[in-house]
N, C-alpha and C positions, 0 to 999 in steps of 0.2 A: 360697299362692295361694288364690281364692275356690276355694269347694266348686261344682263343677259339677252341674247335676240338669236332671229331663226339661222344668223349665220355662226350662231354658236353652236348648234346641232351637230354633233361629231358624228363621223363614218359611223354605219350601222350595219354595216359588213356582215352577213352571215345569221342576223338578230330574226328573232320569230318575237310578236310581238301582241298583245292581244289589248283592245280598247273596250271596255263596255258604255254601251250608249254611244254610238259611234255612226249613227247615223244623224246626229241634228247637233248643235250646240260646238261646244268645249271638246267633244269628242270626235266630231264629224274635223272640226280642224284641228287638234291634234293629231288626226291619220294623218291631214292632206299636208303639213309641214314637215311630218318623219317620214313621210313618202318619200320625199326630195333627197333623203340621205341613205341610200340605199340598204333599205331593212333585206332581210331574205322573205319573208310574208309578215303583214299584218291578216289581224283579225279584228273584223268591226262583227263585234257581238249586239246583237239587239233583240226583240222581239218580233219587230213586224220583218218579215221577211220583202214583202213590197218597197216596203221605205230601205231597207239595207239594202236593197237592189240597184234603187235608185240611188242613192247616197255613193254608192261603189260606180256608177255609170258617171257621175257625175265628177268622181276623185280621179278613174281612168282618161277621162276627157282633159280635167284639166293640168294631171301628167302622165304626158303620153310613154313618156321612159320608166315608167312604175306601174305596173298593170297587177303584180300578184297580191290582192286585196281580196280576203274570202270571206263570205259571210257564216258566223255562226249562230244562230239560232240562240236566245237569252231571253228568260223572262226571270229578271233580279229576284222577283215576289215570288217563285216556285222552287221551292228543294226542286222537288221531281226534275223542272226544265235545268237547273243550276247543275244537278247530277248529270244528265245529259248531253249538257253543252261541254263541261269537262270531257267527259268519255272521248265522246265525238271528235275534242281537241288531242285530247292522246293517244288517239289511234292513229293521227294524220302524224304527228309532230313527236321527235323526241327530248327538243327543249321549250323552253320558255325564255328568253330574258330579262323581258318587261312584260307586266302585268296592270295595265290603269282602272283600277277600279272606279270609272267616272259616272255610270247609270247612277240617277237617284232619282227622288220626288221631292216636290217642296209645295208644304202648305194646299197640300189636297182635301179633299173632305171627309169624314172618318171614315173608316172602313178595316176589313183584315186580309191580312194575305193570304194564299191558297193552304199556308197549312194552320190558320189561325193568331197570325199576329198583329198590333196594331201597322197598319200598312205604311208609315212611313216609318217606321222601325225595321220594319221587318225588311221593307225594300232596301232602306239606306244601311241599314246596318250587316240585317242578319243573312241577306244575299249576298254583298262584297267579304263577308267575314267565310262562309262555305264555301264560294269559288275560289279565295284565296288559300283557306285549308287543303282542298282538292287536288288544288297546284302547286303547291307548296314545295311536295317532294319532284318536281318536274325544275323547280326556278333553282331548287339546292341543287342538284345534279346539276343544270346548268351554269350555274356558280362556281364552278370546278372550270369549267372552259371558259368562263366569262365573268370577273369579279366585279361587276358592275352590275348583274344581274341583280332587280329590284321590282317590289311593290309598290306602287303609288296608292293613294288614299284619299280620295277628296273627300275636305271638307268645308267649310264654311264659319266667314268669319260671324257670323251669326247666331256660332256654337255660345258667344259673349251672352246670348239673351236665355240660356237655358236655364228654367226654373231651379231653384238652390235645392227643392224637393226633385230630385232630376230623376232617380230610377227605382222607381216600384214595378217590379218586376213582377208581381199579379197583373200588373194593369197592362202590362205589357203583351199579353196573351186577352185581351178587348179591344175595344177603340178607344179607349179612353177617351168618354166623353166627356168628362170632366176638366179636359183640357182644352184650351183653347190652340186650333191646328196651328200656330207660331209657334206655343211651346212642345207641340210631339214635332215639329221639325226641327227648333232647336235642340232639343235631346238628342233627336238623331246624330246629330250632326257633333254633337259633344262627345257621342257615344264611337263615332270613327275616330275620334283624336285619340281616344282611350282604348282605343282598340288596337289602332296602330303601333301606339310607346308601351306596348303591352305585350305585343308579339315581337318588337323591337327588341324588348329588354331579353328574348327568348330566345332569340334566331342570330346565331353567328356566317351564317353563309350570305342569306339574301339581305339586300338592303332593303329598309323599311320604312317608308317617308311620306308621312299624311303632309297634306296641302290645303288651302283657300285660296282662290284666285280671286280675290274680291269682287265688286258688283260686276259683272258683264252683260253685257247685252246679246241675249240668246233668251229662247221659248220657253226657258224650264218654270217661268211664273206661271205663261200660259191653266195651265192647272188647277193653281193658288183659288181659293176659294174665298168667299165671302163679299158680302156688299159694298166695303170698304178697302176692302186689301188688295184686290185684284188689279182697282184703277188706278191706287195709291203708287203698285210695284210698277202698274205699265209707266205711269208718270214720273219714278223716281229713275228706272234703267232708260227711259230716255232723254233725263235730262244729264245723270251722272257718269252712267253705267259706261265700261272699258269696251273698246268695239273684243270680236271676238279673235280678233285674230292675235293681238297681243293679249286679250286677256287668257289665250290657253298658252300661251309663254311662261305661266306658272308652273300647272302642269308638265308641264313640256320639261324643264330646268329639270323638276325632281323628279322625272322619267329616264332623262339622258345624260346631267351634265354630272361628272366624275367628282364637282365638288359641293355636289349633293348630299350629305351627312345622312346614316342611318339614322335612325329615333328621332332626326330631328324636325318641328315644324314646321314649315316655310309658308309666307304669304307670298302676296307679288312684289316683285317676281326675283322669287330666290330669295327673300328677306328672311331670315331666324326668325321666330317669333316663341315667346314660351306660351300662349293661349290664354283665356281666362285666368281665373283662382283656379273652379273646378277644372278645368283641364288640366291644372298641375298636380289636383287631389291625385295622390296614388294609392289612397283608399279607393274611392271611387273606379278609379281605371281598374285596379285589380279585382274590386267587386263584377264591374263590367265584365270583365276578359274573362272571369270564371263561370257566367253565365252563362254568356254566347256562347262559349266552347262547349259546356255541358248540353247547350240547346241544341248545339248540330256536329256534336262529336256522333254520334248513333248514325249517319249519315253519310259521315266522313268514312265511317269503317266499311261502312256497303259496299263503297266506291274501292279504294283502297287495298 
C-alpha cells in the first residue's frame, strides 16, 4: 500500500476534534500535525491542567496560524472526571468528528482506579470505552454532515503477549496481584482491540478503527515499574523505537485518511493487520464488549 505522511493529512475544514493524553507523547504530536490542516478546534484532554497549558503554549508557538486548541480537563481512571469532561465538551460543541482515544498507562505498579478497578484496565480500557459511549451520540449526529466521522482506539502491538487465561473479570475489580504488570497491560491492551471490532460490528454511522503504532519513542514507559523492565524499555526505545513524529503517523492515517476502513486493525502505518489468535477470538471480544458495557452502561444513562 502507498506510504502514508503528514502531507497526506486532508483539509479539516470545519472538524472539532478531541485527543486524549494530548499533552506528552503520540498525542501531544498528533495535535501539533492536525493543527497544520485546518481543524475548526482541537481538544487536548488531559489531566494536569499545568502540563496542558504548557503543551497548548507550546503547539501555539510552533503554529502561529492555529491558535484554537482548548484544554479539557481528563482524568481516564475517573467515571466522575470522564462524566465531566464530556458534559463540559457538549455544552461548548455540537459535533464531534474525531475522537482519539490515546491516554493510557503501561506497566505501572498495581493499584485501582477511583471507582475500584485494576488500574491499567480500568485506565486503558474502561475510561476510553465511557468517553467513547458518552460521545457516541454526538460523532453519529455528526456523521450525517461528515461521513468520515471516527473513533480511533489505540492499542499495542504488545496485545500479542496477553496471557491465553486473558479475562477473569472478578480479578478485574483488584490489582491483580497475581499477575505480573506486562500481562495486566497486555490484557489491556488486547482488551481495546476487542472492544473496538465489537462496537464496530454495532455501529453503522461512526467509523471505528483501533491502532498500534509500534515501539516509539515517547515517556509513556517512564512509569513501567520494576527492577528490570524499566532499564530494559529505556534501552530497547532507544535503540529501536520510531522517533515520535512519524510514529503518530499511525494514529494519524486512522484518524483522518478516507481509506481508513471501519472495524478494521491497522499497525504502522496504515498496514491491515488481523492481531493475535485472541484478538480474532470473537468469543472473547464479545464476552469483553458485554462486560464493559454492563460496567458503565449505569453511567452512561446519568449523562445521557
Amino acid at each position: 500500500m502507498p506510504t502514508f505522511g503528514s502531507q497526506d493529512i486532508p483539509d479539516l475544514s470545519g472538524q472539532v476534534i478531541i485527543v486524549t493524553g494530548g499533552n506528552a507523547g503520540l498525542g501531544y504530536e498528533t495535535i501539533r500535525q492536525l493543527s497544520h490542516h485546518n481543524p475548526e478546534t482541537i481538544y487536548l484532554a488531559a489531566r494536569s491542567q499545568s502540563k496542558a497549558e504548557k503543551a497548548i503554549a507550546d503547539l501555539n508557538e510552533s503554529n502561529t496560524k492555529f491558535t484554537n486548541i482548548r484544554f479539557l480537563e481528563l482524568d481516564i481512571a475517573s467515571f466522575e472526571s470522564i462524566k465531566t469532561a464530556a458534559a463540559n465538551f457538549l455544552h461548548q460543541e455540537f459535533r464531534l468528528d474525531i475522537l482519539v482515544n490515546n491516554a493510557g498507562i503501561m506497566m505501572t505498579r498495581e493499584g485501582l482506579t477511583k471507582d475500584g478497578y485494576e488500574i491499567q484496565f480500568g485506565t486503558n480500557v474502561l475510561g476510553p470505552a465511557l468517553l467513547t459511549q458518552l460521545l457516541l451520540p454526538t460523532l453519529r449526529n455528526t456523521a450525517k454532515l461528515n461521513n468520515q466521522a471516527r473513533m480511533v482506539m489505540l492499542s499495542s502491538a504488545a496485545h500479542a503477549r496477553a496471557p491465553k487465561t486473558v479475562y477473569d473479570f472478578d480479578e478485574l475489580r483488584t490489582t491483580a496481584p497475581n499477575r505480573h504488570t506486562t500481562e495486566r497491560y497486555t490484557a489491556s491492551k488486547l482488551a481495546n482491540i476487542h472492544y473496538a471490532k465489537a462496537l464496530a460490528e454495532r455501529e453503522t454511522g461512526v467509523k471505528i478503527i483501533p491502532v498500534h503504532p509500534g515501539m516509539v519513542s515517547t515517556n509513556l514507559h517512564h512509569a513501567s515499574t520494576g527492577t528490570f523492565l524499566k532499564p530494559f524499555l529505556h534501552a530497547a526505545i532507544y535503540l529501536a523505537a520510531t522517533p515520535v513524529e512519524k510514529g503518530a503517523l499511525s494514529q494519524i492515517f486512522a484518524a483522518v485518511s478516507p481509506e481508513a476502513k471501519h472495524g478494521q486493525y491497522y499497525g504502522p502505518i496504515g498496514k491491515a493487520e488481523t492481531g493475535s489468535g485472541l484478538a480474532q477470538s470473537r468469543d472473547l471480544q464479545e464476552k469483553l464488549f458485554k462486560w464493559v458495557q454492563g460496567e458503565i452502561s449505569g453511567h452512561v444513562e446519568s449523562i445521557l
